[in-house]
C-alpha positions as CSV (number, residue, x, y, z in Angstrom):
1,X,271.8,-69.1,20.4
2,X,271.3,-71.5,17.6
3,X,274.6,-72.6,17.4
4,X,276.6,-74.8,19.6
5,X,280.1,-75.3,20.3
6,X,281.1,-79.2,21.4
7,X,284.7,-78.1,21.9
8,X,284.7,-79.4,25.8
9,X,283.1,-82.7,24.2
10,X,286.0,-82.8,21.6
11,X,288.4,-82.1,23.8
12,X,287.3,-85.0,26.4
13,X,287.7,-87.1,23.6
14,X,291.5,-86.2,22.4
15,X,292.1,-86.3,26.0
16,X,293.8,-82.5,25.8
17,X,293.7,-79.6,28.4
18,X,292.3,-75.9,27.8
19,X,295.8,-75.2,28.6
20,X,297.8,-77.1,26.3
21,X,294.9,-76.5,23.2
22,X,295.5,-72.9,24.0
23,X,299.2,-72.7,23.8
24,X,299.4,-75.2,20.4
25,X,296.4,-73.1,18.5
26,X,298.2,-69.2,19.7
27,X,295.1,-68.1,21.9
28,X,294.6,-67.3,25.6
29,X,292.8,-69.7,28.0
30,X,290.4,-66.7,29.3
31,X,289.6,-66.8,25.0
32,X,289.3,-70.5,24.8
33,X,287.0,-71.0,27.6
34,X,284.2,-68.3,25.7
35,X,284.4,-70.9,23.1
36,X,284.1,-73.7,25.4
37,X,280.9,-72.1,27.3
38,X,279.0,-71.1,24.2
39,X,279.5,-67.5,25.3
40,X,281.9,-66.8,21.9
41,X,279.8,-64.1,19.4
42,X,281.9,-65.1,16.2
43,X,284.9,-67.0,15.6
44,X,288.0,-66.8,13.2
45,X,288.5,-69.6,10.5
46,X,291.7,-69.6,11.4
47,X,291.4,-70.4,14.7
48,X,288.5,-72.8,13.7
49,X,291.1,-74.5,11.6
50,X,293.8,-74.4,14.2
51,X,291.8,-76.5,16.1
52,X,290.3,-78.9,13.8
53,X,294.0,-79.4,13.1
54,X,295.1,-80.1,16.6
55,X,291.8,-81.7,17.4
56,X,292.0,-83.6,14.4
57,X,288.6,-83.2,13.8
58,X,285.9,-81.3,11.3
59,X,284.6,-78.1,12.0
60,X,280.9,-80.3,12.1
61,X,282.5,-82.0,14.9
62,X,282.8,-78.8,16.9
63,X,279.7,-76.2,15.8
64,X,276.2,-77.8,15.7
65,X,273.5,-76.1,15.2
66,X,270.2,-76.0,17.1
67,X,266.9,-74.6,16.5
68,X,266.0,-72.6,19.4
């Protein structure tokens, strides 16, 4: 897939656990770690902006894109 999500990489740097982002952003683990392992087909602007919010980041931060 062309794009990439550096969530893993953003959340390394906040220093925050798959659990706790999870529980502060209103989504399962099991749904946070597709995101984490590039597995996720789609996701919600609101939960993109959930977690630029808690990550305190910018959705570039998180999705990159790659040509294949």
């Amino acid at each position: 897939m062309a794009i990439v999500i550096n969530l893993d990489v953003m959340m390394a740097k906040r220093k925050i656990s798959s659990g706790e982002l999870a529980e502060r952003i209103g989504i399962t683990q099991a749904n946070l770690s597709i995101l984490k392992t590039n597995k996720a087909k789609a996701i919600r602007f609101s939960t993109l902006e959930n977690i630029c919010r808690e990550l305190q980041c910018q959705p570039g931060d998180i999705l990159e894109y790659q040509e294949d």
